[in-house]
Backbone and ligand atoms as CSV (ligand in chain L), in Angstrom:
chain,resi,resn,atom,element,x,y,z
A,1,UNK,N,N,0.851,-1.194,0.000
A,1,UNK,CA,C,0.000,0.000,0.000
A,1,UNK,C,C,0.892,1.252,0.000
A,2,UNK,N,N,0.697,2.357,-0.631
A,2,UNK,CA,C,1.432,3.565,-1.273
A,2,UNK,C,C,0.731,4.495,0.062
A,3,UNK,N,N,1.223,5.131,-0.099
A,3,UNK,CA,C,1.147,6.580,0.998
A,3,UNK,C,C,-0.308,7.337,1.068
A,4,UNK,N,N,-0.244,7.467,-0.497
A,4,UNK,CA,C,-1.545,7.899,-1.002
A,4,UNK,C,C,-3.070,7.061,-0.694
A,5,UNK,N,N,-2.593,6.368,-0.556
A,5,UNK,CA,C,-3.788,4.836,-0.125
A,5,UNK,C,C,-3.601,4.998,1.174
A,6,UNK,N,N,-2.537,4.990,2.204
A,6,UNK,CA,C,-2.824,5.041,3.634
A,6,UNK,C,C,-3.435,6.336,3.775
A,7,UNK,N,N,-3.199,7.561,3.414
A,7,UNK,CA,C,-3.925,9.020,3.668
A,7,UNK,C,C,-5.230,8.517,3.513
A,8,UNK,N,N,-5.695,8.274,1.999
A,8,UNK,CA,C,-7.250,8.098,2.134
A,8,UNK,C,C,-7.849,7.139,2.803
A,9,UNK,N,N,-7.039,6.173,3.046
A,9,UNK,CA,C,-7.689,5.100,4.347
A,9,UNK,C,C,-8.195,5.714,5.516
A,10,UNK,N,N,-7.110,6.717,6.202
A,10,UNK,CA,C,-6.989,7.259,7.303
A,10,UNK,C,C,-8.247,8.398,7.159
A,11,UNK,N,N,-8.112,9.186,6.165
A,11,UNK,CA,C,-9.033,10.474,6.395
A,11,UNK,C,C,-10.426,9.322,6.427
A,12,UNK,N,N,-10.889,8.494,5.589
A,12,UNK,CA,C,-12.242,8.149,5.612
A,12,UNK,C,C,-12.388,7.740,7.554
A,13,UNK,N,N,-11.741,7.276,7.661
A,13,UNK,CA,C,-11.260,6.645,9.190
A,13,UNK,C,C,-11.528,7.570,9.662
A,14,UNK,N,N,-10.672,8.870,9.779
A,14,UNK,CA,C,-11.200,10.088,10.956
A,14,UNK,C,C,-12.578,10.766,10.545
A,15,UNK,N,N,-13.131,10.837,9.279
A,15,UNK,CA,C,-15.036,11.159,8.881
A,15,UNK,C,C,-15.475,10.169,9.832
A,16,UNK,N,N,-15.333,8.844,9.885
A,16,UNK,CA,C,-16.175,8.347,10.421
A,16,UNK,C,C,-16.452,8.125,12.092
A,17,UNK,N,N,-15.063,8.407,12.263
A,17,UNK,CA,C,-14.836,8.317,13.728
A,17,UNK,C,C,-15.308,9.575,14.381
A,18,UNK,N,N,-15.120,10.903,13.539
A,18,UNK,CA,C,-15.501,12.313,13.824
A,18,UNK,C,C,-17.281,12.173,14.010
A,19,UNK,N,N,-17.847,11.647,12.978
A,19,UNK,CA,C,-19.108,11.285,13.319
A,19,UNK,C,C,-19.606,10.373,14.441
A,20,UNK,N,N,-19.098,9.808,14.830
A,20,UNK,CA,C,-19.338,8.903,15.692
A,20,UNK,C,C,-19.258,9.627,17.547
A,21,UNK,N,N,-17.890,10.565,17.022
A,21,UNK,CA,C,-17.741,10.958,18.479
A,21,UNK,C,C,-18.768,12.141,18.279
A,22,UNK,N,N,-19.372,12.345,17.263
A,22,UNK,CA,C,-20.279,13.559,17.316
A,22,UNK,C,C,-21.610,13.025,17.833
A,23,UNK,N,N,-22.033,12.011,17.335
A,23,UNK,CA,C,-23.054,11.152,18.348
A,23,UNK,C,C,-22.950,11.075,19.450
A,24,UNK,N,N,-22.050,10.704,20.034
A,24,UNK,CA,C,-21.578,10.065,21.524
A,24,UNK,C,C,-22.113,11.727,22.156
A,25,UNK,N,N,-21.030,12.386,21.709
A,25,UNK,CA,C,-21.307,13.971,22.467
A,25,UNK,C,C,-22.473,14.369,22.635
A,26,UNK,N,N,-23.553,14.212,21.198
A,26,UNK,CA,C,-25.228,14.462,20.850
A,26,UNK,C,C,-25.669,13.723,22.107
A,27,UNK,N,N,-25.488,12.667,22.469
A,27,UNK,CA,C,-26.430,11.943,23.641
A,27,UNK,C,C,-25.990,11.750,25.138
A,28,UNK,N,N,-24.822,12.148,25.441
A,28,UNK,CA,C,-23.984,12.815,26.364
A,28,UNK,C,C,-24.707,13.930,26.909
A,29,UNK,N,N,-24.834,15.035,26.232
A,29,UNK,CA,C,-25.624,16.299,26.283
A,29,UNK,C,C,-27.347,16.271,26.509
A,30,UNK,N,N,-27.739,15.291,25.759
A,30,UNK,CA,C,-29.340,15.075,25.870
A,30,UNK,C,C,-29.236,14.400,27.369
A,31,UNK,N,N,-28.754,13.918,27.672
A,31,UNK,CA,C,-28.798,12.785,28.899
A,31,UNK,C,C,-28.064,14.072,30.272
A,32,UNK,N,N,-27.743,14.737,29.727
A,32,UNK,CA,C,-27.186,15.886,31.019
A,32,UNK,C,C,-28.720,16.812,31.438
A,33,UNK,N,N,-29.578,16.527,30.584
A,33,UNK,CA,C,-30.606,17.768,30.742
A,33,UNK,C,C,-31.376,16.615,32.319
A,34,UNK,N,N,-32.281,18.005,32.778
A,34,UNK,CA,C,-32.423,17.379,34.389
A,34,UNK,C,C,-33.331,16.644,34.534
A,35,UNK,N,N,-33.068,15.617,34.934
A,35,UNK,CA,C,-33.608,14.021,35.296
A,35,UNK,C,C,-35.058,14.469,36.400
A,36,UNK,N,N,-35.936,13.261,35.848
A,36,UNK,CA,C,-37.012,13.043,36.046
A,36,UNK,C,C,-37.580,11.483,36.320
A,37,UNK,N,N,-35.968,11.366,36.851
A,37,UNK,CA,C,-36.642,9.577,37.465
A,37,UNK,C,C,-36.339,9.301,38.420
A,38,UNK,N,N,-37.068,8.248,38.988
A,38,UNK,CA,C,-36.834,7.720,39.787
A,38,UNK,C,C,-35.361,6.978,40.371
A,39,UNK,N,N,-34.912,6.394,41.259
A,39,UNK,CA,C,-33.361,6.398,41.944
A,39,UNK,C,C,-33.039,5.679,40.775
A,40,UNK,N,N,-33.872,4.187,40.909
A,40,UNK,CA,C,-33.395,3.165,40.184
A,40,UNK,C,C,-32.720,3.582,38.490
A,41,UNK,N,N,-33.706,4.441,38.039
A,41,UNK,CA,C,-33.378,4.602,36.383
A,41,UNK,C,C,-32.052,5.457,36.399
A,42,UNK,N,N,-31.980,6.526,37.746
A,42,UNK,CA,C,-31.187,7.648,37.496
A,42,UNK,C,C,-29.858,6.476,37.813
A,43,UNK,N,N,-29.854,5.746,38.614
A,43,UNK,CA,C,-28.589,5.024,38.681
A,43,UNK,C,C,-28.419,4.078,37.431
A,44,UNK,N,N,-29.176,3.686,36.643
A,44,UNK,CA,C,-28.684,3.410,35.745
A,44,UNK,C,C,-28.686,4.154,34.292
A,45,UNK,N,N,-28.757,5.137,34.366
A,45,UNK,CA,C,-29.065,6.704,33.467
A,45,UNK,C,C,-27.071,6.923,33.869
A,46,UNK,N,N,-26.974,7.017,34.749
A,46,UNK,CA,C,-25.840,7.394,35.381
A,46,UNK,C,C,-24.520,6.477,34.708
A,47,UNK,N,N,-25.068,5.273,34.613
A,47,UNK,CA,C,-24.105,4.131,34.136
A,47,UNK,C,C,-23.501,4.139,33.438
A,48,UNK,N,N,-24.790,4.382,32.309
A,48,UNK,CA,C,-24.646,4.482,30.804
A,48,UNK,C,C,-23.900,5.773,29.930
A,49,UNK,N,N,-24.417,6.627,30.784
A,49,UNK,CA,C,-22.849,8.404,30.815
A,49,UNK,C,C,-21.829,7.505,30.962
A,50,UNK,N,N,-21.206,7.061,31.942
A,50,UNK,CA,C,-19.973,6.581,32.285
A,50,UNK,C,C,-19.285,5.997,31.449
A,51,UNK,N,N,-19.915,5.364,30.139
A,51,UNK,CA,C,-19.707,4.190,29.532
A,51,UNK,C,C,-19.323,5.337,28.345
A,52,UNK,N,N,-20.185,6.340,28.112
A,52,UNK,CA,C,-20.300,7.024,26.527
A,52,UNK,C,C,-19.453,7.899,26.957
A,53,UNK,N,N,-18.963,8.585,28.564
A,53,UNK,CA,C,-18.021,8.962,28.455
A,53,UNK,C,C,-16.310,8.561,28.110
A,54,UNK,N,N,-16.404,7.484,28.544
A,54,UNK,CA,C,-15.598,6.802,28.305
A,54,UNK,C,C,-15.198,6.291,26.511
A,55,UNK,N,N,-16.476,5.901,25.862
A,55,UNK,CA,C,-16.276,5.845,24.457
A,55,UNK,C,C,-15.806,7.033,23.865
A,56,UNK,N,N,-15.985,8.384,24.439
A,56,UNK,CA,C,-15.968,9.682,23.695
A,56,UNK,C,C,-14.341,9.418,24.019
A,57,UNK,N,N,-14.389,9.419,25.005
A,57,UNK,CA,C,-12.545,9.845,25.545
A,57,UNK,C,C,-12.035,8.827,24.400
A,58,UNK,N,N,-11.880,7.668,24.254
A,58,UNK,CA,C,-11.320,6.867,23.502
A,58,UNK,C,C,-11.731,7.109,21.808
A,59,UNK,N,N,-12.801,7.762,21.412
A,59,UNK,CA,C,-12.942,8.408,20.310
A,59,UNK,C,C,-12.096,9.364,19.970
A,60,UNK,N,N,-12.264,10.161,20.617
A,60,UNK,CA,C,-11.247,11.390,20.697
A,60,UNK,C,C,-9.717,11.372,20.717
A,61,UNK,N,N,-9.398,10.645,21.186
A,61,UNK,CA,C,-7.544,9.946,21.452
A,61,UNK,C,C,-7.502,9.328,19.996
A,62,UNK,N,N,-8.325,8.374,19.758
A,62,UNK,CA,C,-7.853,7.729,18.214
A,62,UNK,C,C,-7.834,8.600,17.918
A,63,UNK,N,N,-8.882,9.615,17.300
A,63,UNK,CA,C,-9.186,10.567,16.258
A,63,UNK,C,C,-7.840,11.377,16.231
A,64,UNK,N,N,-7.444,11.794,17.392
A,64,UNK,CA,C,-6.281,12.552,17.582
A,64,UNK,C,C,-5.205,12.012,16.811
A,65,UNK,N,N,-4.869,10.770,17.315
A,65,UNK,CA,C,-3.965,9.850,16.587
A,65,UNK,C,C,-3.813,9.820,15.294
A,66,UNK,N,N,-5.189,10.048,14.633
A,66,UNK,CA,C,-5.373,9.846,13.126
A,66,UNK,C,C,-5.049,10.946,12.780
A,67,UNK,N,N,-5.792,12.285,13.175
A,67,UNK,CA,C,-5.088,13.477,12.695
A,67,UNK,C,C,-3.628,13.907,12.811
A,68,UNK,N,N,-2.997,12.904,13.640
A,68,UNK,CA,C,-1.419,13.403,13.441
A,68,UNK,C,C,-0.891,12.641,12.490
A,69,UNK,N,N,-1.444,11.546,12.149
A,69,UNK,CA,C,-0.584,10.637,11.538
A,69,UNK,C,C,-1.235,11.451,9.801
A,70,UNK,N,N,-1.889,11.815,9.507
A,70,UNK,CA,C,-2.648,12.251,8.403
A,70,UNK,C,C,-1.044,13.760,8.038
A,71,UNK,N,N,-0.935,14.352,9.227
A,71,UNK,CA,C,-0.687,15.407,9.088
A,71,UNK,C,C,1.274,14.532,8.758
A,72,UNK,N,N,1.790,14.178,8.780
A,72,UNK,CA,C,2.809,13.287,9.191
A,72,UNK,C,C,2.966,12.724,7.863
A,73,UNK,N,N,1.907,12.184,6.846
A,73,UNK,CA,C,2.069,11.902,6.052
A,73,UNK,C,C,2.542,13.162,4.874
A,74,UNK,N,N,1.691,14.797,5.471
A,74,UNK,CA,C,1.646,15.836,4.691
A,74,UNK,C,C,3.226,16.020,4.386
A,75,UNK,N,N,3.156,16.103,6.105
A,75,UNK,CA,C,4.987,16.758,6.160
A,75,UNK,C,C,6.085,15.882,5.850
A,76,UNK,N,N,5.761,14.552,5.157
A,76,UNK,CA,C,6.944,13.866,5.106
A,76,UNK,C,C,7.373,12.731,5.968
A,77,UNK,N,N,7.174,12.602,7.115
A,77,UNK,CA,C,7.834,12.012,7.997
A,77,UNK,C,C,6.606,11.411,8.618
A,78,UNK,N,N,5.758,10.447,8.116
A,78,UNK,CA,C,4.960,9.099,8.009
A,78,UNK,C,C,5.941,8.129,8.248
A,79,UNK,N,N,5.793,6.829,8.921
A,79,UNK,CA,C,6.695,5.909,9.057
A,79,UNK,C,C,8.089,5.903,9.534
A,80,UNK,N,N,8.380,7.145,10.256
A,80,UNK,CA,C,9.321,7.636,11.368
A,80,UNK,C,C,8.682,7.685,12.853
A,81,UNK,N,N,9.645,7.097,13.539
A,81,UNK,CA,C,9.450,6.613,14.852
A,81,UNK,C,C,9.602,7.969,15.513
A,82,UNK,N,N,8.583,8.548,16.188
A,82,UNK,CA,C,8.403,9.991,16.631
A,82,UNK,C,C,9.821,10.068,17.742
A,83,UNK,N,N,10.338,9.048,18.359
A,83,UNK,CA,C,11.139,8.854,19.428
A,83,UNK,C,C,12.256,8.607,19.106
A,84,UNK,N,N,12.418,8.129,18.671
A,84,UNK,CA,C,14.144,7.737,18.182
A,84,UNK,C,C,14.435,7.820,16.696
A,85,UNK,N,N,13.386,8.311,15.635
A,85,UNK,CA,C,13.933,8.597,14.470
A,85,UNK,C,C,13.839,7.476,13.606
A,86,UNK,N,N,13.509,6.564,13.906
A,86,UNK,CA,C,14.089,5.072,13.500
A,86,UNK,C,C,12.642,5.077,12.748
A,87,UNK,N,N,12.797,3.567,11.785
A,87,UNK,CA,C,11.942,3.592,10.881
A,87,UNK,C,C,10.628,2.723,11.613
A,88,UNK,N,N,9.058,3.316,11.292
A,88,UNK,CA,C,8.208,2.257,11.702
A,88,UNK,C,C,7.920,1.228,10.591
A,89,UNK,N,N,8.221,0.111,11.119
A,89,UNK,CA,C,7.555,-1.398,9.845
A,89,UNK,C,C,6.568,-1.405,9.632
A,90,UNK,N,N,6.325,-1.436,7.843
A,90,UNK,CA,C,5.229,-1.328,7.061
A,90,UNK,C,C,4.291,-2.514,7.529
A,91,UNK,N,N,5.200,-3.238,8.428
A,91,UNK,CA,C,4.066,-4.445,8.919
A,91,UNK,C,C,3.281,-3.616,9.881
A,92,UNK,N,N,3.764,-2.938,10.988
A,92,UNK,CA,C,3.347,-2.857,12.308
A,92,UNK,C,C,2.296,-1.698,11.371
A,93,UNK,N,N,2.608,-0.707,10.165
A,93,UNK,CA,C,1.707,0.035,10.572
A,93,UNK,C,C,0.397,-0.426,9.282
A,94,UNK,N,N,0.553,-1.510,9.172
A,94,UNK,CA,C,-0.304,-2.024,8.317
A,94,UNK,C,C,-1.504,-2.665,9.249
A,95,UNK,N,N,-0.966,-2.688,10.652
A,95,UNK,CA,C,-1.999,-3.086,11.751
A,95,UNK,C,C,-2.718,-1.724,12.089
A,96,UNK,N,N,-1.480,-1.108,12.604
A,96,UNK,CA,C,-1.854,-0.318,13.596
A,96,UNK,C,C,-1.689,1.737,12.315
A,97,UNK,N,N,-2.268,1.723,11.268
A,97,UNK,CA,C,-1.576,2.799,10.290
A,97,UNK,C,C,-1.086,4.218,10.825
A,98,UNK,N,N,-1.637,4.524,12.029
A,98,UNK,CA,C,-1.550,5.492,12.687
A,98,UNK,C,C,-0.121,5.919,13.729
A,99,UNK,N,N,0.243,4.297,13.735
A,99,UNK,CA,C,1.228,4.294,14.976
A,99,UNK,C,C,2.755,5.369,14.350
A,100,UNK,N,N,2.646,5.949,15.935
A,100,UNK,CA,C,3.525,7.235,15.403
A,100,UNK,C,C,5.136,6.633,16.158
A,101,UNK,N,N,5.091,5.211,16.685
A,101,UNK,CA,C,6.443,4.530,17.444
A,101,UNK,C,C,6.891,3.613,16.553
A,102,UNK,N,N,7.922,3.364,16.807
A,102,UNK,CA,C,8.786,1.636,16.267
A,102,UNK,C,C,8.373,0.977,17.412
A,103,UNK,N,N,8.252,-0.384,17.252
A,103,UNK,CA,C,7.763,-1.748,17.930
A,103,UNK,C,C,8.733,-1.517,19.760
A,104,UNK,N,N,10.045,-0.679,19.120
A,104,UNK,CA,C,10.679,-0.847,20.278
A,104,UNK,C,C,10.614,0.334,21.548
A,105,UNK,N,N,10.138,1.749,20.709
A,105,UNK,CA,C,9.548,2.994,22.051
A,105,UNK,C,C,8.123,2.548,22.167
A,106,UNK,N,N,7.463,2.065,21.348
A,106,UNK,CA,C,5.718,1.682,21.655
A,106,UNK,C,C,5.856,0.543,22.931
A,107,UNK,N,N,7.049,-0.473,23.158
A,107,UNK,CA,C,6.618,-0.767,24.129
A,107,UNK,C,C,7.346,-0.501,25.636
L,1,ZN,ZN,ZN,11.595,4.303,17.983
């Protein structure tokens, strides 16, 4: 896969993920307006925030991820190990396309 093929992989990747965390946020916000239930529902009203907060946070971190690695491809230096310079393997980022480490600062 060419460079040009990982960019457009990636941008469709961050549309969709951008939408997604735009949902999460949409019902995040509806679910903040002031409750009208009883203990039982509000504790589990309560749950379910916890959970979409949690999906947003982890939406948001990929997405992040994707937009650097997008931007990385602009500037050249795609498949450089942000840490030591060193090269990332077209294997590792054929898993992971975003990964901004070599196998050896990622772990
Ligand atoms: Zn490295």
């Amino acid at each position: 896969m060419n460079v040009d093929e990982i960019r457009a992989k990636l941008v469709a990747e961050r549309n969709e993920l951008a939408e997604r965390v735009r949902k999460i946020e949409a019902r995040i916000q509806r679910s903040e307006k002031p409750l009208e239930q009883d203990f039982a529902e509000q504790a589990v009203e309560q749950e379910n925030d916890e959970v979409l907060d949690a999906l947003d946070q982890v939406g948001r971190k990929e997405l992040e991820s994707i937009e650097a690695a997008i931007k990385r491809i602009d500037e050249g230096t795609y498949g450089s190990c942000v840490q030591c310079g060193g090269e990332v393997s077209a294997e590792r980022l054929k898993v992971i396309p975003y990964a901004d480490k070599c196998r050896k600062c990622a772990s």
